[in-house]
Biopython code that builds the backbone (N, CA, C, O; Angstrom):
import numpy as np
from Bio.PDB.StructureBuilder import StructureBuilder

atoms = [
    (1, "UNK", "N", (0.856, -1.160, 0.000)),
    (1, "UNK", "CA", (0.000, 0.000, 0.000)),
    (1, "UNK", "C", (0.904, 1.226, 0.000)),
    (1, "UNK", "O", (1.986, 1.300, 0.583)),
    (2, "UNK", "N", (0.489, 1.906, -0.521)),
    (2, "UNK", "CA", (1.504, 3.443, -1.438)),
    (2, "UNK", "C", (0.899, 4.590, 0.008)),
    (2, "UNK", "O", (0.236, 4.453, 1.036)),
    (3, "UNK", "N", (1.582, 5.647, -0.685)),
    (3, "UNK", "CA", (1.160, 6.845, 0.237)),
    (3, "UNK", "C", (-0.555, 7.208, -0.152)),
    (3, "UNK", "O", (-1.500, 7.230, 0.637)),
    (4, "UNK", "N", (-0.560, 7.434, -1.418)),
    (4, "UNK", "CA", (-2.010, 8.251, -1.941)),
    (4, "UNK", "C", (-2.506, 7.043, -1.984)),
    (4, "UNK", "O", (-1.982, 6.455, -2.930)),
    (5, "UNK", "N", (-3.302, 6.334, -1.397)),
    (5, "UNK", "CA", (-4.141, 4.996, -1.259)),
    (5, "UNK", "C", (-4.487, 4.975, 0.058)),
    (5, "UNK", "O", (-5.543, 4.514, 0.493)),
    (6, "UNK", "N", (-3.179, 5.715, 1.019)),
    (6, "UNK", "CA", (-3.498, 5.149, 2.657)),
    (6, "UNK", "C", (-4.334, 6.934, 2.964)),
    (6, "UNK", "O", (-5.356, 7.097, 3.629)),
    (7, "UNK", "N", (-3.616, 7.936, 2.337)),
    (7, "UNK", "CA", (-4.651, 9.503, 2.404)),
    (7, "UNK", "C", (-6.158, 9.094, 1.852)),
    (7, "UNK", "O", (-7.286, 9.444, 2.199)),
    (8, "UNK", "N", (-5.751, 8.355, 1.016)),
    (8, "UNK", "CA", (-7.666, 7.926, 0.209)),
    (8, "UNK", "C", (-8.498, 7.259, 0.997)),
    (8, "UNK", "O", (-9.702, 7.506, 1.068)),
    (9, "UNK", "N", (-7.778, 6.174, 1.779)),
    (9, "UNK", "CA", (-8.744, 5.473, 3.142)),
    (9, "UNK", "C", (-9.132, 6.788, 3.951)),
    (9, "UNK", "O", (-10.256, 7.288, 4.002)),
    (10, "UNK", "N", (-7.720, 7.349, 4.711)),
    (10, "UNK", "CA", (-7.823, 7.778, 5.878)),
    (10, "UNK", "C", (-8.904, 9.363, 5.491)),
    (10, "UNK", "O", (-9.521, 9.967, 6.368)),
    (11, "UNK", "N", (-8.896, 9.691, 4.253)),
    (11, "UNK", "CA", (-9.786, 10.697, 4.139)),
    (11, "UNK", "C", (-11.137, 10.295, 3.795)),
    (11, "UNK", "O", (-11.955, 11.198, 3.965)),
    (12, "UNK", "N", (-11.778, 8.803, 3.203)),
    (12, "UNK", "CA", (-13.072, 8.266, 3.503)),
    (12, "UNK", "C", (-13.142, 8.177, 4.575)),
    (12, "UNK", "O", (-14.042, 8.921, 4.964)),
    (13, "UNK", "N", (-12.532, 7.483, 5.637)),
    (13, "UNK", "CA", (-12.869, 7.479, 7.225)),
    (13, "UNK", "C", (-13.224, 8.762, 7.730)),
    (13, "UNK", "O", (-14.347, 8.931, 8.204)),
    (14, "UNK", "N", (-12.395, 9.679, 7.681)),
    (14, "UNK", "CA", (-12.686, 11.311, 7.800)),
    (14, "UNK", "C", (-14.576, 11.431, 7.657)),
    (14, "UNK", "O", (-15.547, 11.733, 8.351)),
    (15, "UNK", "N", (-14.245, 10.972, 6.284)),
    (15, "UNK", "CA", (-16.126, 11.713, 5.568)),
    (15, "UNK", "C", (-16.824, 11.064, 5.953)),
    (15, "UNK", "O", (-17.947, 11.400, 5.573)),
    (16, "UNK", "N", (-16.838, 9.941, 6.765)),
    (16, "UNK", "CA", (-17.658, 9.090, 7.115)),
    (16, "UNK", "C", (-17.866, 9.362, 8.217)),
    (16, "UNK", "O", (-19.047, 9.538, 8.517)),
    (17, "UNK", "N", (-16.640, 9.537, 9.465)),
    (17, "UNK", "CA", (-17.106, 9.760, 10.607)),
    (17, "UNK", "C", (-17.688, 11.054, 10.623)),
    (17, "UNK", "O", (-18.663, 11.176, 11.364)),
    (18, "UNK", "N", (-17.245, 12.251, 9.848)),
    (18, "UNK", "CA", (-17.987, 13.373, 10.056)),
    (18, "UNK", "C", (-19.270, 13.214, 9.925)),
    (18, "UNK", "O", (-20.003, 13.807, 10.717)),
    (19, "UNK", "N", (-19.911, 12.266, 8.759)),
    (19, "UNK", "CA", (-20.659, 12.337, 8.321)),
    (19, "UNK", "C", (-21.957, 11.474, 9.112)),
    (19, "UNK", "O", (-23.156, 11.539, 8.839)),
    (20, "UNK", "N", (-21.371, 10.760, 10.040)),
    (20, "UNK", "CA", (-21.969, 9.948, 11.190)),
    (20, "UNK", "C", (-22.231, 10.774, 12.275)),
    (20, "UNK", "O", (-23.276, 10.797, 12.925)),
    (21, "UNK", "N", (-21.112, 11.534, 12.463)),
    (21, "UNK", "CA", (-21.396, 12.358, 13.952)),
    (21, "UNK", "C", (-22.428, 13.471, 13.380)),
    (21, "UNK", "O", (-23.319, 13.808, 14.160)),
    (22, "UNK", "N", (-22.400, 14.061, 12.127)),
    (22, "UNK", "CA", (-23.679, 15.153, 12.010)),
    (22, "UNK", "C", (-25.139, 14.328, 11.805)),
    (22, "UNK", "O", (-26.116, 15.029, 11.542)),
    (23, "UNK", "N", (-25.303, 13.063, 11.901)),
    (23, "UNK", "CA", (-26.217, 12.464, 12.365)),
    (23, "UNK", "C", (-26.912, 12.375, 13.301)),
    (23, "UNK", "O", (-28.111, 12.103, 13.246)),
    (24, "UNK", "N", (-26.096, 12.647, 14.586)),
    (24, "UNK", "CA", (-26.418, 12.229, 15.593)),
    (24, "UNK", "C", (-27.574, 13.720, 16.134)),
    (24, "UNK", "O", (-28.684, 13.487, 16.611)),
    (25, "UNK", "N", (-27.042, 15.182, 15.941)),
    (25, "UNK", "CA", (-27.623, 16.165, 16.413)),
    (25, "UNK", "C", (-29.026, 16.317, 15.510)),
    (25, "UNK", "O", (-30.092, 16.723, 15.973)),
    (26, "UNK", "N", (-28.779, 15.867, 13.997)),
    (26, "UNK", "CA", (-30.009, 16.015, 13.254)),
    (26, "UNK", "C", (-30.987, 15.222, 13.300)),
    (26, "UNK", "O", (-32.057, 15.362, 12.709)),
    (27, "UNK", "N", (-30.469, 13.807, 14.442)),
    (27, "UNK", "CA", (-32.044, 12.864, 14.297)),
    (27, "UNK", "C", (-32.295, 13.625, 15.780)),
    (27, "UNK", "O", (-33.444, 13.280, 16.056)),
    (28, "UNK", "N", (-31.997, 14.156, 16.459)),
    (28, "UNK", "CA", (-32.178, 15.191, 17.502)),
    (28, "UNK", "C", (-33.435, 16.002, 16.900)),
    (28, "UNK", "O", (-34.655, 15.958, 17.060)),
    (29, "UNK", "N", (-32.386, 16.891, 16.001)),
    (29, "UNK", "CA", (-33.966, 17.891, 15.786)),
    (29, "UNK", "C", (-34.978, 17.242, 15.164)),
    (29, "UNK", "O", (-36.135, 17.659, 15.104)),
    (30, "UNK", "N", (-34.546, 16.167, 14.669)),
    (30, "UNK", "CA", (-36.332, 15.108, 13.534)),
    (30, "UNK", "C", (-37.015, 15.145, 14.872)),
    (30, "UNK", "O", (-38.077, 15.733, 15.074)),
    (31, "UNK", "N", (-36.372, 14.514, 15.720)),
    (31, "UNK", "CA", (-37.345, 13.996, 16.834)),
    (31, "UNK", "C", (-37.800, 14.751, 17.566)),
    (31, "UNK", "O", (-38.989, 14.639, 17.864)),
    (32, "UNK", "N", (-36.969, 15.834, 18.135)),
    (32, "UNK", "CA", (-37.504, 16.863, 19.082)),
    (32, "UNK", "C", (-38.869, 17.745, 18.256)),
    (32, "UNK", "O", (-39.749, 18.241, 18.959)),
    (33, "UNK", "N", (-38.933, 17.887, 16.495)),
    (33, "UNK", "CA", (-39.801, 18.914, 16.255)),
    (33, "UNK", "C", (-41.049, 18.040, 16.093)),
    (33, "UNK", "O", (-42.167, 18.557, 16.086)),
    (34, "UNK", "N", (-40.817, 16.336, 15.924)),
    (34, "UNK", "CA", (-41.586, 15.146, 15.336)),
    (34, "UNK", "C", (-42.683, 15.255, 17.180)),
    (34, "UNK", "O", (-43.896, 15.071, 17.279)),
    (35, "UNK", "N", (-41.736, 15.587, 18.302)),
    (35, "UNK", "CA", (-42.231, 15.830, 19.646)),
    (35, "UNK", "C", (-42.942, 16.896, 19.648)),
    (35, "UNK", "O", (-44.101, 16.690, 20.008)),
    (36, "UNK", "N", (-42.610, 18.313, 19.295)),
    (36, "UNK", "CA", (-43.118, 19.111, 19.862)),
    (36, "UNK", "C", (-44.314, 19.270, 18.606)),
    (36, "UNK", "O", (-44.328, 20.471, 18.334)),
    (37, "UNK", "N", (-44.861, 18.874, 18.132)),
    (37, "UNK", "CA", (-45.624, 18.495, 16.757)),
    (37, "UNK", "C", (-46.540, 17.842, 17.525)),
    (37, "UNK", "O", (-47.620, 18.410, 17.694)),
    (38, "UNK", "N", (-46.378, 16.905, 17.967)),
    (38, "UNK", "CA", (-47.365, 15.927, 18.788)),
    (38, "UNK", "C", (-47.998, 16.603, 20.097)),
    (38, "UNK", "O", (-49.204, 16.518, 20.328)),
    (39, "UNK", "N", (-47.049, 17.324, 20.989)),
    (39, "UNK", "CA", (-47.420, 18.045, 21.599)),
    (39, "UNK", "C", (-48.413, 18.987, 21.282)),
    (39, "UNK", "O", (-49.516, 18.811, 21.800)),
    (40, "UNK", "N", (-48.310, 19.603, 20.808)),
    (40, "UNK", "CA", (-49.085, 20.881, 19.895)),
    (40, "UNK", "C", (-50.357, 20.930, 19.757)),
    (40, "UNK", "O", (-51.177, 21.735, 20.198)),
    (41, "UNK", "N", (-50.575, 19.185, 18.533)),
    (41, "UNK", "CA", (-51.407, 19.125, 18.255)),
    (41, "UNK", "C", (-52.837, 18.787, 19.437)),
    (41, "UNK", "O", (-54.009, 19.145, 19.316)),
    (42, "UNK", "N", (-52.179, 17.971, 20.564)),
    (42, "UNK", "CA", (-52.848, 17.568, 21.966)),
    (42, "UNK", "C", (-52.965, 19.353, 22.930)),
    (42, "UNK", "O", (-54.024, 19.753, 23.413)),
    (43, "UNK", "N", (-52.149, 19.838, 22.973)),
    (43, "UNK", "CA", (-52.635, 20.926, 23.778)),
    (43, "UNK", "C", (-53.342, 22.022, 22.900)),
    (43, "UNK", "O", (-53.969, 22.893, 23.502)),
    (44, "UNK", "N", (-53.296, 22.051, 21.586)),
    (44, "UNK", "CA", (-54.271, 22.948, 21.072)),
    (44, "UNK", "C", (-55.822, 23.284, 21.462)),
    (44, "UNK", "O", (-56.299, 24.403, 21.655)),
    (45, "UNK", "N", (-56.422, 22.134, 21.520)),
    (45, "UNK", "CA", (-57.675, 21.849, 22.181)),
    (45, "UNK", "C", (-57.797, 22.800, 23.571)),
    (45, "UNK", "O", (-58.652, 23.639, 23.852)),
    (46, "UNK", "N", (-56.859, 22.442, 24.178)),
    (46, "UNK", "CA", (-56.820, 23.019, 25.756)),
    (46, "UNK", "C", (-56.691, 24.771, 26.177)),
    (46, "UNK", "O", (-56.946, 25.321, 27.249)),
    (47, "UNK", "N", (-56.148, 25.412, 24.751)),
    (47, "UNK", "CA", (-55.750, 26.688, 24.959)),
    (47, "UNK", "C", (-57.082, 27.876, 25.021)),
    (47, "UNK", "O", (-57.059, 29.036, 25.432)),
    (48, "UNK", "N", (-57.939, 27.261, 24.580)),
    (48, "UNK", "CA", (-59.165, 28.452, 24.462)),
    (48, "UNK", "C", (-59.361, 28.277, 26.281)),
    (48, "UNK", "O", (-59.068, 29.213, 27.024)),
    (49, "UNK", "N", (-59.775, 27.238, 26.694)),
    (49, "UNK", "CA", (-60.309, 26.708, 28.541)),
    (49, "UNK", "C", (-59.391, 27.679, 28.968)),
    (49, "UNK", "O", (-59.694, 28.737, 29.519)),
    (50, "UNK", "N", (-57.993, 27.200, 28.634)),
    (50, "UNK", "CA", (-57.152, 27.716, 29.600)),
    (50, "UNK", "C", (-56.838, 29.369, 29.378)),
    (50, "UNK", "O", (-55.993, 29.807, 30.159)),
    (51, "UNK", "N", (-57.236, 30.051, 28.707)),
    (51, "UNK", "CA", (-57.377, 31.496, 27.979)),
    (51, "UNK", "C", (-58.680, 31.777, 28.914)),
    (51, "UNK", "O", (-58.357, 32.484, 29.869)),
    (52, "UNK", "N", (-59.979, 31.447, 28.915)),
    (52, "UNK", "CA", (-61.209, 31.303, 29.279)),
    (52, "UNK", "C", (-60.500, 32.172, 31.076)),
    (52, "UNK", "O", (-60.414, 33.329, 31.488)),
    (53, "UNK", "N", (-60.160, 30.835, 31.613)),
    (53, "UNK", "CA", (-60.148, 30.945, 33.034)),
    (53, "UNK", "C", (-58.989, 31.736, 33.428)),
    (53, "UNK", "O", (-58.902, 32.218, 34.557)),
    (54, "UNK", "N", (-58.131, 31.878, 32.566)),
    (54, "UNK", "CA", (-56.916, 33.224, 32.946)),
    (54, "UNK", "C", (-57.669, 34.446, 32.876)),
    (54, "UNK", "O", (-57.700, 35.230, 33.825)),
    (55, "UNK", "N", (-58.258, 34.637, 31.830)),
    (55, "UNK", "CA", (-59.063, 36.234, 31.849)),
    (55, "UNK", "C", (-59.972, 36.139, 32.650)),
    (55, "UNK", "O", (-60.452, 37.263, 32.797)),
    (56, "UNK", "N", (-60.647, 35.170, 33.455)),
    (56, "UNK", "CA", (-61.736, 35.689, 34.510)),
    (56, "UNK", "C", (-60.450, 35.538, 35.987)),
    (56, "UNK", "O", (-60.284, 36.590, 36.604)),
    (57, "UNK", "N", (-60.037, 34.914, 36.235)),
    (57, "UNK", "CA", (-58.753, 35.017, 37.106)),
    (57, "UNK", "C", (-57.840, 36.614, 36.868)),
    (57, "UNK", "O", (-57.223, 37.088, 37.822)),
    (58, "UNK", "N", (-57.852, 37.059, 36.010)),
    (58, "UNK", "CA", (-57.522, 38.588, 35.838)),
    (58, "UNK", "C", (-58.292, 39.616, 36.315)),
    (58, "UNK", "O", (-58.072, 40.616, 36.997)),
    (59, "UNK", "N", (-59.566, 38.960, 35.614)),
    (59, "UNK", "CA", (-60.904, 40.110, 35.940)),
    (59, "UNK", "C", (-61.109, 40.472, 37.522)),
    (59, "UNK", "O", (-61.241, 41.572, 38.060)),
    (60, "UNK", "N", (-61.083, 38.774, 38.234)),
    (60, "UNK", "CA", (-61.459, 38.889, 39.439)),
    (60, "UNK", "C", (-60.068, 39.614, 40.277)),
    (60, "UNK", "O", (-60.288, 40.379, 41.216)),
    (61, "UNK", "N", (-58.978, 39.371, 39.948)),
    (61, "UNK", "CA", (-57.773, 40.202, 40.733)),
    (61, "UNK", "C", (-57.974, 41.478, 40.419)),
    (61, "UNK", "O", (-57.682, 42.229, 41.350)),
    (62, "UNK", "N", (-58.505, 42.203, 39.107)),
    (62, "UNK", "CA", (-58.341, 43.386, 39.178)),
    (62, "UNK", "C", (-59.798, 44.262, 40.041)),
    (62, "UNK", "O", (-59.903, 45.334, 40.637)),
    (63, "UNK", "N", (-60.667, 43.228, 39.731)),
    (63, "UNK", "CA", (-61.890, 43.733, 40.782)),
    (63, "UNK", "C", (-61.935, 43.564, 42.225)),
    (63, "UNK", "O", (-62.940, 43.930, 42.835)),
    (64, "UNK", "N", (-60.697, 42.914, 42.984)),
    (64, "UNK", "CA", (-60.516, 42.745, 43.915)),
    (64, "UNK", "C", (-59.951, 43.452, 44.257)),
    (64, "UNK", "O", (-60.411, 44.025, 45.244)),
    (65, "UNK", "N", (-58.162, 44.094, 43.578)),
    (65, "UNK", "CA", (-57.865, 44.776, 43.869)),
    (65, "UNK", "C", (-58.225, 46.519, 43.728)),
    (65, "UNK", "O", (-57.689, 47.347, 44.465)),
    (66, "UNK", "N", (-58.873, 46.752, 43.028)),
    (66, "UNK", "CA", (-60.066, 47.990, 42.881)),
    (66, "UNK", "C", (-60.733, 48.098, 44.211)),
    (66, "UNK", "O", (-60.656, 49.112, 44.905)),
    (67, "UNK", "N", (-61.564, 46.736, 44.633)),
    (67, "UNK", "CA", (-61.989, 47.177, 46.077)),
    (67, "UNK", "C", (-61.375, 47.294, 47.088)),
    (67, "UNK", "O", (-61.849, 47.888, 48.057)),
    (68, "UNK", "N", (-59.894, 46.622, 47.084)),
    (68, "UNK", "CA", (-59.635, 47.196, 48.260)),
    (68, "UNK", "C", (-59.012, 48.738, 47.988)),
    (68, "UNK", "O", (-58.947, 49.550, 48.911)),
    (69, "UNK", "N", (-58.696, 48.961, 47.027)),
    (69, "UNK", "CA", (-58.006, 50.575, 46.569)),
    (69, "UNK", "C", (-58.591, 51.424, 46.512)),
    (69, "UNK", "O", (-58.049, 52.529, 46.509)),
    (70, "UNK", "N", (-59.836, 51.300, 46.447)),
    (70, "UNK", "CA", (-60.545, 52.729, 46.698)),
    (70, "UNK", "C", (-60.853, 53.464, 47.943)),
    (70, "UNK", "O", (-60.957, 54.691, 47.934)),
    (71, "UNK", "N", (-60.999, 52.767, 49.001)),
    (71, "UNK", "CA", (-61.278, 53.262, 50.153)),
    (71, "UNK", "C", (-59.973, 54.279, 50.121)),
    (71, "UNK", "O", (-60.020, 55.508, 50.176)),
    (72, "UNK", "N", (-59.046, 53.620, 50.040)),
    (72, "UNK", "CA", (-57.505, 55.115, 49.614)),
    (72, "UNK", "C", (-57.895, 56.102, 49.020)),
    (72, "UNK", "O", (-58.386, 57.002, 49.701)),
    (73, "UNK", "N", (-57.833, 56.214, 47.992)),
    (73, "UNK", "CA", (-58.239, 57.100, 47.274)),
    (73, "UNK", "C", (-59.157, 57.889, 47.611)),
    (73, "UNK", "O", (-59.058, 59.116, 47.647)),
    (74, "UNK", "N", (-60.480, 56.992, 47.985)),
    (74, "UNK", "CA", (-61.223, 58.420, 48.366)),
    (74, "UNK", "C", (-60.807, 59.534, 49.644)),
    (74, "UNK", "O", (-61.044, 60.719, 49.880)),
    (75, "UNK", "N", (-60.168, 58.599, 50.202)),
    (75, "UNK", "CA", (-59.425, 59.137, 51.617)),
    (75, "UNK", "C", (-58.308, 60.253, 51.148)),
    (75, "UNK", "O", (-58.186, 61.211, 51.912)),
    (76, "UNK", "N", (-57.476, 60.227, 49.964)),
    (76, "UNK", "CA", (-56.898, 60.905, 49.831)),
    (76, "UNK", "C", (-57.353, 62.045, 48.894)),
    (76, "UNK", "O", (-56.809, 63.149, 48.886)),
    (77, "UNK", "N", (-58.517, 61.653, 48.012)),
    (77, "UNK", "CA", (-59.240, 62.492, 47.231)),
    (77, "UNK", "C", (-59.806, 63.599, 48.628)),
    (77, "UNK", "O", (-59.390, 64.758, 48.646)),
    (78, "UNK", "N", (-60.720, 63.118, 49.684)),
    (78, "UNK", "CA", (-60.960, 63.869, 50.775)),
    (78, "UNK", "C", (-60.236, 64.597, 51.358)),
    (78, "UNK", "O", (-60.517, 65.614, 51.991)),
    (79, "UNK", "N", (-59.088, 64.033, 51.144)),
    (79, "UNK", "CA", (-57.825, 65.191, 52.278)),
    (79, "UNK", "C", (-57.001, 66.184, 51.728)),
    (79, "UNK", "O", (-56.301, 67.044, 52.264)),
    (80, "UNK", "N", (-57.328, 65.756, 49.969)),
    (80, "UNK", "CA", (-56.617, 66.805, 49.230)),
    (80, "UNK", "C", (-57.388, 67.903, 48.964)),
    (80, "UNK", "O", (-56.797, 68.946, 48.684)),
    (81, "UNK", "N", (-59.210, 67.881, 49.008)),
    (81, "UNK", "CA", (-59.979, 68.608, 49.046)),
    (81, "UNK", "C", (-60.061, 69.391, 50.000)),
    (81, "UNK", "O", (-59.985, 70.574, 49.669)),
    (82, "UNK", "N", (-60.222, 69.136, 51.361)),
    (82, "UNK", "CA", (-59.889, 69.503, 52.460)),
    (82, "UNK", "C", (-58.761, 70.653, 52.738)),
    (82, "UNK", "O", (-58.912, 71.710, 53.350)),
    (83, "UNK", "N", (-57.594, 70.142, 52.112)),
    (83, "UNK", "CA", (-56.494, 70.634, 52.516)),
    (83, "UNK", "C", (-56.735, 72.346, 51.586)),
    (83, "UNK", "O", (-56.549, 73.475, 52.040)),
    (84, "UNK", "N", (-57.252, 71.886, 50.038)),
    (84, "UNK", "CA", (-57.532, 73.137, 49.598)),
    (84, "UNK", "C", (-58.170, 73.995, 50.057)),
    (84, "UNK", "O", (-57.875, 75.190, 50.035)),
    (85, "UNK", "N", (-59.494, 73.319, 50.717)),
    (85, "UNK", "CA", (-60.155, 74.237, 51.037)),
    (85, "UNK", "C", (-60.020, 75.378, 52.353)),
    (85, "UNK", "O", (-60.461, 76.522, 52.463)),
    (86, "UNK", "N", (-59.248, 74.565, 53.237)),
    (86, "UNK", "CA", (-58.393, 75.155, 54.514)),
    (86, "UNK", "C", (-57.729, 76.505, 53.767)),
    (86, "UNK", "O", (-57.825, 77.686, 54.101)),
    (87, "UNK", "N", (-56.894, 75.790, 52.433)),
    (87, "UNK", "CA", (-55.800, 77.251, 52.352)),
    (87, "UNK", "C", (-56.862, 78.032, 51.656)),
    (87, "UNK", "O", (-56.929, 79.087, 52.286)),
    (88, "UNK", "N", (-57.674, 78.058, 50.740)),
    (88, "UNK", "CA", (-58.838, 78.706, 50.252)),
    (88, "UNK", "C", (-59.392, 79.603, 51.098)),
    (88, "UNK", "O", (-59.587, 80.738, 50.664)),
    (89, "UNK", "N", (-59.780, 79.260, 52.557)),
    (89, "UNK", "CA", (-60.408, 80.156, 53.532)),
    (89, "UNK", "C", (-59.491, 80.849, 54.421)),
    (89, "UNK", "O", (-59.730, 81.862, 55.079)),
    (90, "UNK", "N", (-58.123, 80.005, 54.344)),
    (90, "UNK", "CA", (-57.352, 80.818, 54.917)),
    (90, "UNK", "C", (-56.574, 82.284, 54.106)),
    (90, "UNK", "O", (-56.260, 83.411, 54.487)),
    (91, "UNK", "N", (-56.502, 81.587, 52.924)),
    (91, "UNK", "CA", (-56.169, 82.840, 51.799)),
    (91, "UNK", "C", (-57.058, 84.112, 51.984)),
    (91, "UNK", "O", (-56.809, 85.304, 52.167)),
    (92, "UNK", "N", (-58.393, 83.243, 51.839)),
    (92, "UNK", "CA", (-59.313, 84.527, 52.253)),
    (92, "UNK", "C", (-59.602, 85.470, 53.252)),
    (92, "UNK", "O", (-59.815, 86.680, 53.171)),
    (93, "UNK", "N", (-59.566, 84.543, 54.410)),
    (93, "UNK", "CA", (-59.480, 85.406, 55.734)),
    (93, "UNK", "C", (-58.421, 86.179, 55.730)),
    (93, "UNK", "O", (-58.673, 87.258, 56.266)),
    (94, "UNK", "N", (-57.128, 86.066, 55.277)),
    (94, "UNK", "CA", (-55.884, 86.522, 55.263)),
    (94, "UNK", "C", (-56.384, 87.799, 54.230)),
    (94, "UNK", "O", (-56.955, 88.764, 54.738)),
    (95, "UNK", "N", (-56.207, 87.763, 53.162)),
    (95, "UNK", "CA", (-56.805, 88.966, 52.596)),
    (95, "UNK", "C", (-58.103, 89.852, 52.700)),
    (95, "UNK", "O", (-58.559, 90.616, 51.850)),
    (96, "UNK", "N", (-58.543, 89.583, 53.847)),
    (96, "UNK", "CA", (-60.189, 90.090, 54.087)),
    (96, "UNK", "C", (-59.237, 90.944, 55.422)),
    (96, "UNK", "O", (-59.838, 92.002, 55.607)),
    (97, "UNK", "N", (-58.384, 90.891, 56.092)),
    (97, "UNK", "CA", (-57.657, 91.508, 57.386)),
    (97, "UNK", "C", (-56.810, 92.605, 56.572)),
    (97, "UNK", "O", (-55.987, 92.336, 55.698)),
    (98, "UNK", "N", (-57.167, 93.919, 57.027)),
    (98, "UNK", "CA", (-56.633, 95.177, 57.272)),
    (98, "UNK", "C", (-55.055, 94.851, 57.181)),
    (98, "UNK", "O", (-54.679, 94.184, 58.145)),
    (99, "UNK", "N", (-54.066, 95.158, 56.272)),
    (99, "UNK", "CA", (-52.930, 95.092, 56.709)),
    (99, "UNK", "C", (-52.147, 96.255, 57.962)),
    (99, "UNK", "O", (-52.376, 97.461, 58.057)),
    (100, "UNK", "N", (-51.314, 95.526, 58.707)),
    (100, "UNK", "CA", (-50.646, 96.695, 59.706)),
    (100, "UNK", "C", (-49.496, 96.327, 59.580)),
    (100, "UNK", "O", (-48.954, 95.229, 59.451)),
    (101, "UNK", "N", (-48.882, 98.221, 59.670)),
    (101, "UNK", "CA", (-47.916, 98.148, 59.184)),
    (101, "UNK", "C", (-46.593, 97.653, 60.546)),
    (101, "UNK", "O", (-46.549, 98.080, 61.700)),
    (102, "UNK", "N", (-45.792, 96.796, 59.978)),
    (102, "UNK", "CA", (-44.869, 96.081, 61.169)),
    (102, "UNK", "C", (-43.464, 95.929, 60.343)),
    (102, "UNK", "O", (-43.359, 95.630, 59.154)),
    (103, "UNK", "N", (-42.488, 96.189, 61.202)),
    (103, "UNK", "CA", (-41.035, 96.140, 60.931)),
    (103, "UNK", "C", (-40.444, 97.989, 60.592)),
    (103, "UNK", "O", (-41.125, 99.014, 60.560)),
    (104, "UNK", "N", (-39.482, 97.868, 60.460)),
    (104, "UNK", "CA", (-38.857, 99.514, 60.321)),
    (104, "UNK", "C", (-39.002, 99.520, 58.872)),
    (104, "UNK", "O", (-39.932, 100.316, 58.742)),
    (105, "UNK", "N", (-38.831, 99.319, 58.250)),
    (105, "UNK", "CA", (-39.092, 99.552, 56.452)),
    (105, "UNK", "C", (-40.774, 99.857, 55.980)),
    (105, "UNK", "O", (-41.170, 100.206, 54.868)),
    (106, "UNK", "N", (-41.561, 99.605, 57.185)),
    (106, "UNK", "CA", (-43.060, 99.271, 56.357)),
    (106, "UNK", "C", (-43.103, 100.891, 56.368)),
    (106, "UNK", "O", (-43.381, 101.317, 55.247)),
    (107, "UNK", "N", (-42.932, 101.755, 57.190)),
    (107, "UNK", "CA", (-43.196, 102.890, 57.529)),
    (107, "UNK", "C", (-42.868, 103.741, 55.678)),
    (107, "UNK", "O", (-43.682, 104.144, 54.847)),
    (108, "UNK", "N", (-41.588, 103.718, 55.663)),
    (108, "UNK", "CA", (-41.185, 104.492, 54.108)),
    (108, "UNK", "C", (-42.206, 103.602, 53.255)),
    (108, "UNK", "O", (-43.271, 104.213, 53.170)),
    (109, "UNK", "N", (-42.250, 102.403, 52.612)),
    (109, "UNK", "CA", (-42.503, 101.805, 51.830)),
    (109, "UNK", "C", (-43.970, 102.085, 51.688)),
    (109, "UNK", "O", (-44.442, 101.947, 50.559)),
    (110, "UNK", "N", (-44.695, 102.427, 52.585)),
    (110, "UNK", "CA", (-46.091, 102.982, 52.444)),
    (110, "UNK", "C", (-45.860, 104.376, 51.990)),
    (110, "UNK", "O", (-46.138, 104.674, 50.828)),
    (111, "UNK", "N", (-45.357, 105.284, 52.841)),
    (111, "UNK", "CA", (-45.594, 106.328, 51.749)),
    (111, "UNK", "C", (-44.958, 106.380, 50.257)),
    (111, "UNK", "O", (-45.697, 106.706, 49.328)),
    (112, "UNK", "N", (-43.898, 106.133, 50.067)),
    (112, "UNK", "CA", (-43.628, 105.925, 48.525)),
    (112, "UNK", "C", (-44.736, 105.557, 47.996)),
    (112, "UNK", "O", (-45.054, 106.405, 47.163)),
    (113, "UNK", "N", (-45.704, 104.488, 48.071)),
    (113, "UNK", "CA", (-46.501, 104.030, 47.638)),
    (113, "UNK", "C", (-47.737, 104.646, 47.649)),
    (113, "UNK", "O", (-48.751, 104.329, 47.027)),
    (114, "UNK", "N", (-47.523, 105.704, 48.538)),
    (114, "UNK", "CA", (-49.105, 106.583, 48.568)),
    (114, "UNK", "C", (-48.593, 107.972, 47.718)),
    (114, "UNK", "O", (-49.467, 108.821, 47.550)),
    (115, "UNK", "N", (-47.259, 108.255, 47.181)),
    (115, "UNK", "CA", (-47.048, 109.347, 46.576)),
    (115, "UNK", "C", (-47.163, 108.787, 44.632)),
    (115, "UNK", "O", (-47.003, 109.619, 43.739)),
]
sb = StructureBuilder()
sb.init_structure("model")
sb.init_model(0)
sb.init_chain("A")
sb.init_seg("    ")
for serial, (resi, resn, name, xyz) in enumerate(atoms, 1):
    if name == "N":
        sb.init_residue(resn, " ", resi, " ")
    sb.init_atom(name, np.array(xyz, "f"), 0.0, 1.0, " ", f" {name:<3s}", serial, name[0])
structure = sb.get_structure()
């Protein structure tokens, strides 16, 4: 056996084993998509039910949590009303009072203002 006879084996062995080992990952994906295919077709059926009872399981958390959240709100809707209306009457009372004049500057600063 010569040189170019034993490269001619040893490079069929080459193409062969390569060609064996990329076997191994591609009956992988036959099978895994040949799986999730089968899968699919069995839980399809199931997805409307299970859609069904997630959106009333939503509905009811968000109507649950609505009731307990409002009692806040109105509490703070009340206290922010409140609070306006305090400075509202206090603004007013405050400007409904006679100013007097207080500190050493008020004295000039009025008359400038009356000339």
């Amino acid at each position: 056996m010569d040189l170019a006879t034993g490269r001619d084996i040893a490079l069929v062995t080459l193409i062969i084993e390569a060609f064996v080992l990329a076997l191994v990952p591609l009956a992988a994906f036959y099978f895994g998509i040949r799986g999730m295919r089968a899968l699919r077709l069995r839980l399809d059926p199931l997805f409307p039910m299970v859609q069904g009872r997630l959106r009333r399981v939503a509905q009811t958390t968000r109507t649950a949590s609505e009731r307990i959240v409002r009692p806040f709100i109105a509490l703070g809707v009340l206290r922010a009303q409140a609070k306006g209306t305090t400075r509202a009457l206090i603004r007013t009372a405050a400007s409904a009072r006679p100013h007097r004049n207080q500190g050493r500057y008020s004295a000039r600063i009025t008359e400038r203002d009356a000339t």
